[in-house]
ZAFI-430582 format. One record per residue (C-alpha): residue number from 1; x, y, z. Coordinates in Angstrom, 3 decimals. Layout:
N
@resi NUM | X X | Y Y | Z Z
...
! end
This chain:
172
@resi 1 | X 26.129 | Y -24.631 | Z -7.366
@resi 2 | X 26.999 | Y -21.236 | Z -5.325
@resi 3 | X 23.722 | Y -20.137 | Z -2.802
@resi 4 | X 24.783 | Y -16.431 | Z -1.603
@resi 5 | X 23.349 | Y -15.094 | Z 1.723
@resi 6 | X 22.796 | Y -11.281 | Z 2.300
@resi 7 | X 22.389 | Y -10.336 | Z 5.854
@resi 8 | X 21.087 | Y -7.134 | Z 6.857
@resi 9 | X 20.348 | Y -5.659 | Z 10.606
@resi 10 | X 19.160 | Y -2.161 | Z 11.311
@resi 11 | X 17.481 | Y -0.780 | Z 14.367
@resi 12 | X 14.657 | Y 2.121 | Z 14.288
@resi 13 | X 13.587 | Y 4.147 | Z 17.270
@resi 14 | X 9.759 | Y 2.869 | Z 16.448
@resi 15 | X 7.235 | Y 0.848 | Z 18.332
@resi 16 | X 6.996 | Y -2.787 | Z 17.042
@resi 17 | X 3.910 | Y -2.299 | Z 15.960
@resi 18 | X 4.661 | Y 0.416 | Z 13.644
@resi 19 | X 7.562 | Y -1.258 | Z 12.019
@resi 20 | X 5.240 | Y -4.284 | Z 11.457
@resi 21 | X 2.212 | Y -2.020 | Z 10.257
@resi 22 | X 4.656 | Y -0.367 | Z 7.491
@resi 23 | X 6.711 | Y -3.210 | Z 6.588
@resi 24 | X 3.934 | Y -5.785 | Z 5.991
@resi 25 | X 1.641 | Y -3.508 | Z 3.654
@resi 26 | X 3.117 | Y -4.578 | Z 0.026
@resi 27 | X 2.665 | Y -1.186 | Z -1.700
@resi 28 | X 5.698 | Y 0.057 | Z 0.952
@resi 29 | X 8.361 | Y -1.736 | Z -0.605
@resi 30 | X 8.168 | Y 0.931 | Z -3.601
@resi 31 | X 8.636 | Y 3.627 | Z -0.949
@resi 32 | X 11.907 | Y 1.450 | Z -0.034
@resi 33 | X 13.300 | Y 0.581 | Z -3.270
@resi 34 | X 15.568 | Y 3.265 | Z -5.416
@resi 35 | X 13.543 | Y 5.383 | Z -8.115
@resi 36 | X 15.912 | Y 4.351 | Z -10.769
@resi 37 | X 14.567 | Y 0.662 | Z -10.119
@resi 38 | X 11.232 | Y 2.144 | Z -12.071
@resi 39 | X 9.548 | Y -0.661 | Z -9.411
@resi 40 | X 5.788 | Y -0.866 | Z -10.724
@resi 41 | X 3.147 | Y -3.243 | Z -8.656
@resi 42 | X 1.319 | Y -4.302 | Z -11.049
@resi 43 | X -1.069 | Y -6.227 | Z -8.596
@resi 44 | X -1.321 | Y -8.204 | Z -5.392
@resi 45 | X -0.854 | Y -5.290 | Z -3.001
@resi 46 | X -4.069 | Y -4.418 | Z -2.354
@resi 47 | X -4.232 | Y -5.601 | Z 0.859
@resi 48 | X -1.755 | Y -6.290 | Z 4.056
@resi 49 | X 0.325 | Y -9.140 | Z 3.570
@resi 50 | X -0.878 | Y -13.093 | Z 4.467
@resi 51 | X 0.316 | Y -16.395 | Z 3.467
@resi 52 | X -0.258 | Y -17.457 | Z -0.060
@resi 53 | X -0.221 | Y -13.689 | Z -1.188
@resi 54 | X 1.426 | Y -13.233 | Z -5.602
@resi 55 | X 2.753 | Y -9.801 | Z -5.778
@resi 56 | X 3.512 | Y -8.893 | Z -9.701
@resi 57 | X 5.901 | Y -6.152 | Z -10.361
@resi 58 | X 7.977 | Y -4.929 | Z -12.929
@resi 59 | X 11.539 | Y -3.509 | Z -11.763
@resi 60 | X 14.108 | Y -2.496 | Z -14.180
@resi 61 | X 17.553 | Y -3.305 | Z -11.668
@resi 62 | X 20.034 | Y -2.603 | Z -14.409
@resi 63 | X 21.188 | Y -0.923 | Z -17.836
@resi 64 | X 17.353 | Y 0.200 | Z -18.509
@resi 65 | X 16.090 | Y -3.878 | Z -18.674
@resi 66 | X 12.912 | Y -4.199 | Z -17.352
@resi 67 | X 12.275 | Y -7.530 | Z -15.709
@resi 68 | X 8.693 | Y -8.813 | Z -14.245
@resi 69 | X 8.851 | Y -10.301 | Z -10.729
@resi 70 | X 6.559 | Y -12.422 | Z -9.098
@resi 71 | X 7.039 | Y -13.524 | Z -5.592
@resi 72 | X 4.587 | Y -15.575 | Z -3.115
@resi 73 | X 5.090 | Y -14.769 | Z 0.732
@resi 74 | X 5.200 | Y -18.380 | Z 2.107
@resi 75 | X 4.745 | Y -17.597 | Z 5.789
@resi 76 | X 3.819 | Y -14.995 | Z 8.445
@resi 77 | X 4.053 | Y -14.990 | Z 12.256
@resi 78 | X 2.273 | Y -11.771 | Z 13.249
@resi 79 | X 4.570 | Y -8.840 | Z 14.238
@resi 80 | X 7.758 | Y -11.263 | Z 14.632
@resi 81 | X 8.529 | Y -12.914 | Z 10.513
@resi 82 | X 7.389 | Y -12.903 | Z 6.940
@resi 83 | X 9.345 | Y -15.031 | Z 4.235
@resi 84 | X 8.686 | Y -14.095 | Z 0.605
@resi 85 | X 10.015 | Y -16.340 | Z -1.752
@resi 86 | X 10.627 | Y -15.705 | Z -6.249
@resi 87 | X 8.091 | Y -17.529 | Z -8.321
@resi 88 | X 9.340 | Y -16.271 | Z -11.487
@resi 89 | X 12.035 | Y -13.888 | Z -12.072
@resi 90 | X 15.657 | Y -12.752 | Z -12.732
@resi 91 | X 16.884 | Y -15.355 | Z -9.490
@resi 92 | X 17.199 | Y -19.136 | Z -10.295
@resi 93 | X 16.190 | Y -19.229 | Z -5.817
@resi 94 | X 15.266 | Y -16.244 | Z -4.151
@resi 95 | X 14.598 | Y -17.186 | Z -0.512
@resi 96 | X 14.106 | Y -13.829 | Z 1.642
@resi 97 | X 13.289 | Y -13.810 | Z 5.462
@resi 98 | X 11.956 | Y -10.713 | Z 7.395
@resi 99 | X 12.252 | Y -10.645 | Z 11.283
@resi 100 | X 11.194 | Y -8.079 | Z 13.544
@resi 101 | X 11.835 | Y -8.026 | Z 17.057
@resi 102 | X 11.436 | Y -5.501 | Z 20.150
@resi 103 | X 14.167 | Y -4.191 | Z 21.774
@resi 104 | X 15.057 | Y -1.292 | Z 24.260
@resi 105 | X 14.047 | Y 2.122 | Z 22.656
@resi 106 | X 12.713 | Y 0.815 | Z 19.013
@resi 107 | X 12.827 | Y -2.196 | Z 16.891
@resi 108 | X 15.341 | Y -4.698 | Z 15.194
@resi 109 | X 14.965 | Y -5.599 | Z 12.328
@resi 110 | X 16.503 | Y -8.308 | Z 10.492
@resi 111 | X 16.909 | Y -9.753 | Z 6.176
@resi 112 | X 18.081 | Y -12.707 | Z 5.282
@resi 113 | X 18.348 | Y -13.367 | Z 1.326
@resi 114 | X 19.108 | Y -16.934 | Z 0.395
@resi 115 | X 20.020 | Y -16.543 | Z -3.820
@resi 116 | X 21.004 | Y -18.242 | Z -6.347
@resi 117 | X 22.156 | Y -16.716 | Z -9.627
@resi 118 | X 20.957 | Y -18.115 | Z -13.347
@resi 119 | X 23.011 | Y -19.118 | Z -15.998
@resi 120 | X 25.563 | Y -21.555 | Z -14.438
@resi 121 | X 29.426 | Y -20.317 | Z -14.136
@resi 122 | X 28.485 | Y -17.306 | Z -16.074
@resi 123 | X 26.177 | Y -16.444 | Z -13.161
@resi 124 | X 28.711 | Y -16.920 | Z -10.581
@resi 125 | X 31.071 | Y -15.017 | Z -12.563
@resi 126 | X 28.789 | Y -11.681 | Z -12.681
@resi 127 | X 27.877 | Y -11.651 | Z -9.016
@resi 128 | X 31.146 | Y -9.784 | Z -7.679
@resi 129 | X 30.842 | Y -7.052 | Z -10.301
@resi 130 | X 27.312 | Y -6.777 | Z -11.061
@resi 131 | X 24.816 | Y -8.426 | Z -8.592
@resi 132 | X 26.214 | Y -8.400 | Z -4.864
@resi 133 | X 26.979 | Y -4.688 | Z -5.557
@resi 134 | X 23.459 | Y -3.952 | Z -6.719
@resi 135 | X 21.986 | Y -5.928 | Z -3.761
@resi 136 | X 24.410 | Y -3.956 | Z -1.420
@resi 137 | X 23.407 | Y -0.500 | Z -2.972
@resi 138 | X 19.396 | Y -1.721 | Z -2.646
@resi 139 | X 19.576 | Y -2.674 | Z 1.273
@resi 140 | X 21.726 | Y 0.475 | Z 1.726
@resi 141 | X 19.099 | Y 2.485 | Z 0.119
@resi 142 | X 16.646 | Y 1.140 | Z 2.176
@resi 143 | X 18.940 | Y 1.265 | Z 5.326
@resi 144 | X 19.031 | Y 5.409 | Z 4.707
@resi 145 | X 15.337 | Y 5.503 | Z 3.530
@resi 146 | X 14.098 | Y 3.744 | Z 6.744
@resi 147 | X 15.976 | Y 6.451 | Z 8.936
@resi 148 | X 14.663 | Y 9.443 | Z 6.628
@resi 149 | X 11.228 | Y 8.012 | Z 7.359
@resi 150 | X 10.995 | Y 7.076 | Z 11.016
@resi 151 | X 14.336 | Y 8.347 | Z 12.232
@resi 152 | X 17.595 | Y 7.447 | Z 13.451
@resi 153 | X 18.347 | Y 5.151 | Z 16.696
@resi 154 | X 20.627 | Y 6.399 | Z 19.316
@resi 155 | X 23.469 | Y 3.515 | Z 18.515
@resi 156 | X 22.961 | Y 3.523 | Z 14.564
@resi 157 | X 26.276 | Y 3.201 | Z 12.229
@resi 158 | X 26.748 | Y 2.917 | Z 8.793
@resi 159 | X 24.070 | Y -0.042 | Z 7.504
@resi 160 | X 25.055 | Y -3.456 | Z 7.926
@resi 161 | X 24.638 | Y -5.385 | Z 4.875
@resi 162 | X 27.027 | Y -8.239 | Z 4.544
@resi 163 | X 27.037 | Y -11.022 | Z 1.142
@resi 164 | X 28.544 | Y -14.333 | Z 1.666
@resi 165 | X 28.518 | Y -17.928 | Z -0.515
@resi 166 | X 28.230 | Y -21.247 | Z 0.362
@resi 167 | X 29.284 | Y -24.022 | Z -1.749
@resi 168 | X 26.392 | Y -26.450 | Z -2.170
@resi 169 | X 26.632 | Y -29.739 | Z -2.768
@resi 170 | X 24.394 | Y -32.491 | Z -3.739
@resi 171 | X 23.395 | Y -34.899 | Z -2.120
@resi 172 | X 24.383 | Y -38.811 | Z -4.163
! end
């Protein structure tokens, strides 16, 4: 069984607290996600995020398929991590960490997917043409739609988004 790891870093000239504000208040990752996604909360972000929280939404990642999403966010250190995690959805594991830290002149930020795809060998077999591109064109978008919002820092490149795989094994 393949687990893939995204990693994503980006840097914003933005007080901690800002970064933390935005990113922890549900209804933002709409403002983050591409419009052709057609992402639609349907409910659980009425409020800033805490442990235990169900977000429901409906996002339609490719060819027009709409597919409901429900994810729980498992744990939250104020202003430093958030981890949501897939209850139901198109993953067979989604595992995704947040962390924010302060550093000279802005904010780090930091995403760490742990996924696994459905559907066996026919899952692993999609994920270089159809899923690790999609997730690199999402964190992209967001990479571009983060500076748009709250600017560009001094040292910024191009994003840094980067897929790997690890061969898991169980344990006899």
């Amino acid at each position: 069984m393949k687990i893939y790891t995204l990693k994503s870093k980006q840097r914003l000239p933005i007080p901690l607290d800002k970064a933390w504000e935005f990113l922890s208040d549900p209804a933002n990752l709409k403002v983050i996600t591409p419009d052709y996604m057609s992402f639609d909360i349907l409910s659980g972000a009425d409020r800033p995020m805490f442990e235990g929280q169900i977000i429901q939404y409906i996002v339609t990642p490719i060819a027009g398929i709409k597919t409901k999403w429900v994810t729980e966010i498992t744990h939250v250190r104020d202003k430093e991590y958030f981890v949501d995690e897939q209850r139901f959805g198109p993953y067979a594991l989604w595992h995704h960490k947040h962390f924010l830290k302060e550093i000279e002149g802005g904010v780090e930020m930091e995403d760490i997917v742990d996924y696994k795809l459905p559907m066996g060998f026919l899952g692993s077999m999609a994920h270089p043409f159809l899923v690790q591109p999609k997730l690199k064109e999402i964190f992209d978008y967001r990479h571009k739609k983060l500076i748009e919002l709250f600017g560009e820092f001094e040292d910024s490149t191009k994003p840094k988004t980067k897929i790997s795989e690890k061969e898991q094994h169980s344990l006899k």
